[in-house]
N, C-alpha and C positions, 0 to 999 in steps of 0.2 A: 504494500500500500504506500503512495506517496504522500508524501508531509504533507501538501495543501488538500487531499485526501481525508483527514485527520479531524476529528470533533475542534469546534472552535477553542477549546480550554487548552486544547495542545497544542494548538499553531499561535496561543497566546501566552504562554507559559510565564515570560519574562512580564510582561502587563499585569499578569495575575499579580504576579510578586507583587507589581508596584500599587495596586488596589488595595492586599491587602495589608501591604503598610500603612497605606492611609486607612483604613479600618483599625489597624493596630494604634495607630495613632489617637484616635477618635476614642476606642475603649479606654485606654490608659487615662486620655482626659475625665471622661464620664467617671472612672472608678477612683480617683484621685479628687475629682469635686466632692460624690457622691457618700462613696465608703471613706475614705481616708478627710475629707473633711479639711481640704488643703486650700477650698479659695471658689471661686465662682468655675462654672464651665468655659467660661469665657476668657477668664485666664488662664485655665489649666490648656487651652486651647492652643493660644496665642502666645505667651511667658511664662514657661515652666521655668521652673528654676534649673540650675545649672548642671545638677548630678541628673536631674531626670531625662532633659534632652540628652544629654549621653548617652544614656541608658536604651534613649526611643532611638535615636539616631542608630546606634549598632546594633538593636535588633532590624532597623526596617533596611539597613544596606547588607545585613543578612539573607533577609527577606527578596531582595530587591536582584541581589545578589546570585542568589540562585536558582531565582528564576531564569533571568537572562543567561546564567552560565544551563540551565537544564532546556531551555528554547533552542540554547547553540546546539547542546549533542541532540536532538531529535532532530536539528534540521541537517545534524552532522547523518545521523542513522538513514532518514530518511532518501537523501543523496545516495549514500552507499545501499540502499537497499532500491533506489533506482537505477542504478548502474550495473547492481548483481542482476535485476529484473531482464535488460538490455539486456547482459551479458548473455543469460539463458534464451533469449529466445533468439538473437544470433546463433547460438551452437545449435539449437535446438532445428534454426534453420537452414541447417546444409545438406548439400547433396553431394550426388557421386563425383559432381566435376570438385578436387581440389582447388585449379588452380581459383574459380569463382568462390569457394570458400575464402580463398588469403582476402582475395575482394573484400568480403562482408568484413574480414577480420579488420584489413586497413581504414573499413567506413566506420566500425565501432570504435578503435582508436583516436581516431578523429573525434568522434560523438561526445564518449566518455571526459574525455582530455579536454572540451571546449576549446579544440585547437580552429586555427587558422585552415592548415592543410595535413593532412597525413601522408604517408610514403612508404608503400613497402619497396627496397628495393633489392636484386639479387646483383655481385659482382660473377658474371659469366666471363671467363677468359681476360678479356680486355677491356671488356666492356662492361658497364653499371645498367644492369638493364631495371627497367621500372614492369612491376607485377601488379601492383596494387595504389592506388591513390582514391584522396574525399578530400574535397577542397574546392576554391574554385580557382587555384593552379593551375594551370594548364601548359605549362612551357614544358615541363620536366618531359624528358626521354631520355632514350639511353644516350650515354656519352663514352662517346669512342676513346676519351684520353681521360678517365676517371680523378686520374690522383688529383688531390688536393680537394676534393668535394669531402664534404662532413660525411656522407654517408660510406665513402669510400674509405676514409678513416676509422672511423668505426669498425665496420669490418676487417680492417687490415691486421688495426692492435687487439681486436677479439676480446674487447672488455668485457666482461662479466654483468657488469652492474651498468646500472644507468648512466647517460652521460648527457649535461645540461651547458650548452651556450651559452650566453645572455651579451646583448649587444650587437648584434649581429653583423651591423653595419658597418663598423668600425674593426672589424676582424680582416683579413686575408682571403674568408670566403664568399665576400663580398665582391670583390673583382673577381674569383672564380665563375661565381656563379648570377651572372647578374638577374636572374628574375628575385633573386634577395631583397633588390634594391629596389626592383620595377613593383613590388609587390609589400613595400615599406616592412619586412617582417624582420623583428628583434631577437627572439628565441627560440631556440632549438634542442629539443628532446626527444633523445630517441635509445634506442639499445642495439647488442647485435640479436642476431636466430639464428642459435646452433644448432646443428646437429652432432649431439655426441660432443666431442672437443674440438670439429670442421667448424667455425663460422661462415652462414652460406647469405647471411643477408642481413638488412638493418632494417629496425620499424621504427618510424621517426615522426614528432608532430613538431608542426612552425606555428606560433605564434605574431599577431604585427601587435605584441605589445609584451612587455616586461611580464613575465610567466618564471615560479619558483612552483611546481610538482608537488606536494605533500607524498607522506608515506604509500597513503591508501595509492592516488595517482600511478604511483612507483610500482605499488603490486600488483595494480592491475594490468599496466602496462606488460611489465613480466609475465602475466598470465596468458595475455593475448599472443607476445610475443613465442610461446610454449606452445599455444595451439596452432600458431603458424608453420613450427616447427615439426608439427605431427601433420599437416598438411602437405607441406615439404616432403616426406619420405613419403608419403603416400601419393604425390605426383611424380617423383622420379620412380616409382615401383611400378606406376604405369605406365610412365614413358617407357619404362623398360620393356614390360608387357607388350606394349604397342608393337614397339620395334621388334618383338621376337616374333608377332604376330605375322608383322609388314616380312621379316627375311621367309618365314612360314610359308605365305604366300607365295613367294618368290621362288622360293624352294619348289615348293608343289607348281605353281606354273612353268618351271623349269623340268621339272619331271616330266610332267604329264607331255610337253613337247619332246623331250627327247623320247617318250613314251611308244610317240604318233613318228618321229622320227624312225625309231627303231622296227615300228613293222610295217612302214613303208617299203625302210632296207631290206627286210625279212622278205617280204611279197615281192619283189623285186627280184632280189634272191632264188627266191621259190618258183619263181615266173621264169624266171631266165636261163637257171640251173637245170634245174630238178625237175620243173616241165617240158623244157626244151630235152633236156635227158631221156625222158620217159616217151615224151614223141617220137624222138630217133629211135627207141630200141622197137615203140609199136610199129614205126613205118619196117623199121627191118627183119621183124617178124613175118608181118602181114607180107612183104615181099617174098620174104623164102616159102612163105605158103605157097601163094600164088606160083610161085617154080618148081615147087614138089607134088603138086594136088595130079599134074597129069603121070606123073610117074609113081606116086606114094600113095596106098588105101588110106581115107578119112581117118580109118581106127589107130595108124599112127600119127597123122599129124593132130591126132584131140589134144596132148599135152599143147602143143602149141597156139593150138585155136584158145584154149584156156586161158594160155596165160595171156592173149591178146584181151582178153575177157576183163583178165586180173588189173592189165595197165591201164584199161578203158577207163574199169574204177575206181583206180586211184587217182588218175587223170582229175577225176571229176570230182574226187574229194580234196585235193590239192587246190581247183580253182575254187572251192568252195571254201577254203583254208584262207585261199587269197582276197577274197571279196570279204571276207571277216575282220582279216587285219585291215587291211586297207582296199575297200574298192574303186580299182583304178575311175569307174565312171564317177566318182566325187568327185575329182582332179579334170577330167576330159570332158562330161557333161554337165555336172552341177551338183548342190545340194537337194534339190526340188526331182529329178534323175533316181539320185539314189533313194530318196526316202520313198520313191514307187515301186523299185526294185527292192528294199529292204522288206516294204507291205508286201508285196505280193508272195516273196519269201518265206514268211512268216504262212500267210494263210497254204502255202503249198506243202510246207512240213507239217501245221498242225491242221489237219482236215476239218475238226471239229469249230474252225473259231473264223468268224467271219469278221473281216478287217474293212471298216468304212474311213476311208480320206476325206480331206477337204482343204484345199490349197487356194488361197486368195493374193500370192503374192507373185513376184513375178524373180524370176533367177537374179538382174541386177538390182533389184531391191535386198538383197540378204547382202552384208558384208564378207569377207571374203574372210576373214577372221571367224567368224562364227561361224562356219558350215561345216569345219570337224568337230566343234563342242556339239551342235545344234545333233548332227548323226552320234555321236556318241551317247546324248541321253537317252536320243528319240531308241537306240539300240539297246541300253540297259533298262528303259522302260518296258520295250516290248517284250523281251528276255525275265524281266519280272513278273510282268502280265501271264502268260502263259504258262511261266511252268510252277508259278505259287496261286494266283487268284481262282482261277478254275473258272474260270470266263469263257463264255462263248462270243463274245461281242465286244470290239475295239473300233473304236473312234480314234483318231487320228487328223488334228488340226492345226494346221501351220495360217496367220494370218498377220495383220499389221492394225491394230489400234492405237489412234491418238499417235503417231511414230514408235511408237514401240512395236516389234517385232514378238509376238508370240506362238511356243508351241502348248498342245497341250494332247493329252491321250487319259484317255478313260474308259471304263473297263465295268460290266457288268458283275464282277466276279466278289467272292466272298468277301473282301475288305481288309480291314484291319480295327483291329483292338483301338490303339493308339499309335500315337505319331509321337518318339520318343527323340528330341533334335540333339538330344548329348548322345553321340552314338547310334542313334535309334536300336538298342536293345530287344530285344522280346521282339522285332517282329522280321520276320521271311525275309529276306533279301536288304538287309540293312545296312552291309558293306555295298552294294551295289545304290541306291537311296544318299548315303552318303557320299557314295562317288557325282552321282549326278549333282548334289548341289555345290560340291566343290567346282565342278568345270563351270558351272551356272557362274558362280560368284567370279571365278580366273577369269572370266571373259567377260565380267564385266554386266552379269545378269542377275534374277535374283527366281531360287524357285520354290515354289509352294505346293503343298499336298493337304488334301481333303477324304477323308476315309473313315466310313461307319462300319460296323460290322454288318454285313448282308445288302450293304447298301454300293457298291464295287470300289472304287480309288478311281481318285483324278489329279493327275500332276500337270502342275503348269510352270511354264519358265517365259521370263519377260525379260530383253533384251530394250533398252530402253535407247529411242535412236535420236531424233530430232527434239522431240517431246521431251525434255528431262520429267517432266510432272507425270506424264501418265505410266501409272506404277497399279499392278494389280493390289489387291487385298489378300497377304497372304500369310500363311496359318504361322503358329510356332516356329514349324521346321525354317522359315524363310528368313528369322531374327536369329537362329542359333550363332 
């Protein structure tokens, strides 16, 4: 509760006193007329004699006395119990960003302190860089050749305890720093913000007039200054974070291309080698048939007919091997190409499952960037579809809203439990789930999934092109 808060007999304490010294005054008369029988009330009023005014006088600057000394600590309490009030709902109001926390911290300093301006500032390398500021200062940045500023001082010698200017003008840091001057400010109070035994920064208020701190000021100062310090570790932990995150990524999109890289070369490989190998030994089979057939009974050359049989199918599982890793029509015809050839693929292995497309885009509208991510989900979705949901029925849709480029494929089939984004645990194909929304994210997409139990799965991926705003609505898995 604040002092002015407070019943009127409290915010008047020191008045009281002096009331009822005049009450005390007025009794002592009346009982000195009345009982003691020393003279009229009119004199005992006006000229008491000389021991008695003594007497009234040191009781009523008693009185008087401590009043006004018990007025000053309630409005002393009252302060400090407005300043703790501040203080708590400052803490109370933070969030995940630190560095906006040092924010509120530098604006409470200021508040508390009835400074001028407040400053939180960090020395980085070479530079004083400025985090936090409340004031209506506004020159302050970083300075590329720090020394000689108060706050760089500060910092330097790592003082423990508070350190107080006064005069400001008249100091050295005055031509250092001239919004000192442009800004008539006299005093300067501030501390450093360590960490551990590191000094990483100063928290400082300016005052434009003759400013001496009290105790209380002092501790609080220091306290704010300590939670800035826990702010501190907890922004360079997520810088940290960040940056393991940022090479994370980089890692992973470097993979996943030497990934696409690698069976490229493999198909290539496989293409060039091993099927051109297997062609020559069929052509030279089938040739020696055809040279023995008039001179040799059928019943000997069956081993050879056989094995033409043999090469035929591996032939055809070799090219099938090929278009898995890499099929060359991605590269030669397009994204739009293959994902016809991918459908039709699908519904000719599994007889039972009937594949509906729907293509609204045109080949030069897909980036060229996106058309092995865009085949790789549309491939690990279909591959999920099939041999976990128990689906008869896929949709398959590639289309362009708002400039955003979207795919999406869904599926009649039994569903899922939940959609688990740390890992996805517990359900069917969640190493393949969590591959897709990594290529989603590498490339620069973002993807969502929707799934009740008995109700099928619908995955979608938004590639967002022209349009930065239009962005689907999408589940948990899309924030992981």
């Amino acid at each position: 509760m604040l002092f002015h808060d407070k019943p009127w007999l409290v915010r008047r304490v020191g008045w009281v006193g002096v009331g009822l010294s005049a009450l005390y005054w007025v009794i002592e008369s009346i009982m000195d007329s009345s009982v003691y029988e020393l003279g009229s009330l009119t004199e005992r009023l006006i000229h008491p004699d000389l021991n008695e005014t003594m007497m009234r006088l040191l009781a009523i600057s008693l009185l008087v006395g401590f009043g006004f000394y018990a007025q000053a600590m309630i409005e002393r309490l009252a302060q400090t119990e407005a300043r703790l009030t501040r203080m708590n709902e400052c803490f109370f109001s933070f969030g995940a960003d630190p560095v906006q926390n040092i924010r509120r911290l530098t604006e409470l300093t200021g508040e508390l302190l009835n400074a001028s301006a407040a400053f939180y500032n960090q020395l980085e390398g070479e530079r004083l860089c400025l985090w936090g500021q409340w004031g209506p200062v506004r020159e302050w940045g970083s300075c590329e050749t720090p020394r000689g500023h108060i706050c760089h001082e500060v910092i330097e010698h790592q003082a423990q305890g508070p350190r107080l200017i006064r005069s400001l003008e008249s100091t050295s840091y005055a031509s250092k720093d001239p919004w000192i001057t442009a800004h008539r400010l006299k005093t300067y109070f501030g501390r450093v913000v360590s960490l551990g035994s590191q000094a990483v920064g100063s928290l400082c208020a300016f005052y434009d007039r003759d400013v001496v701190p009290d105790e209380e000021e002092e501790r609080l100062t220091g306290i704010i200054a300590s939670a800035i310090g826990v702010e501190e570790v907890r922004r360079r932990a997520q810088k940290k974070l960040e940056d393991s995150e940022r090479q994370l990524k980089l890692l992973s999109s470097q993979l996943l291309s030497a990934q696409e890289t690698e069976r490229k070369h493999m198909a290539m490989q496989l293409h060039d080698s091993i099927g051109q190998s297997l062609s020559a030994v069929k052509f030279s089979i089938e040739e020696t048939l055809e040279r023995l057939k008039p001179e040799v009974s059928p019943e000997k050359l069956w081993s050879l007919e056989s094995a033409v049989t043999v090469i035929r199918e591996v032939m055809r599982e070799v090219r099938a091997m090929l278009k898995t890793l890499r099929p060359t029509m991605l590269d030669d015809l397009g994204i739009l190409a293959t994902v016809n050839w991918l459908c039709r693929e699908v519904e000719t292995i599994y007889t039972g499952i009937t594949l509906e497309r729907h293509t609204d885009l045109d080949e030069n509208e897909i980036p060229t960037a996106l058309k092995v991510p865009m085949f790789r989900i549309l491939q690990e979705a279909l591959n999920n579809a099939v041999k976990h949901s128990r689906c008869d029925h896929i949709r398959v849709e590639l289309r362009q809203t708002h400039g955003a480029i979207e795919i999406e494929i869904s599926d009649n089939g039994i569903g899922m439990e939940s959609v688990d984004p740390a890992g996805m645990k517990g359900v069917k194909g969640g190493m393949g789930l969590a591959s897709m929304k990594e290529r989603a994210e590498l490339s620069g997409g973002r993807l969502g999934i929707e799934s009740q139990p008995g109700e099928g799965t619908r995955i979608r991926v938004s590639w967002p092109g022209g349009d930065q705003e239009s962005r689907l609505p999408m589940s948990p898995l899309s924030r992981a």
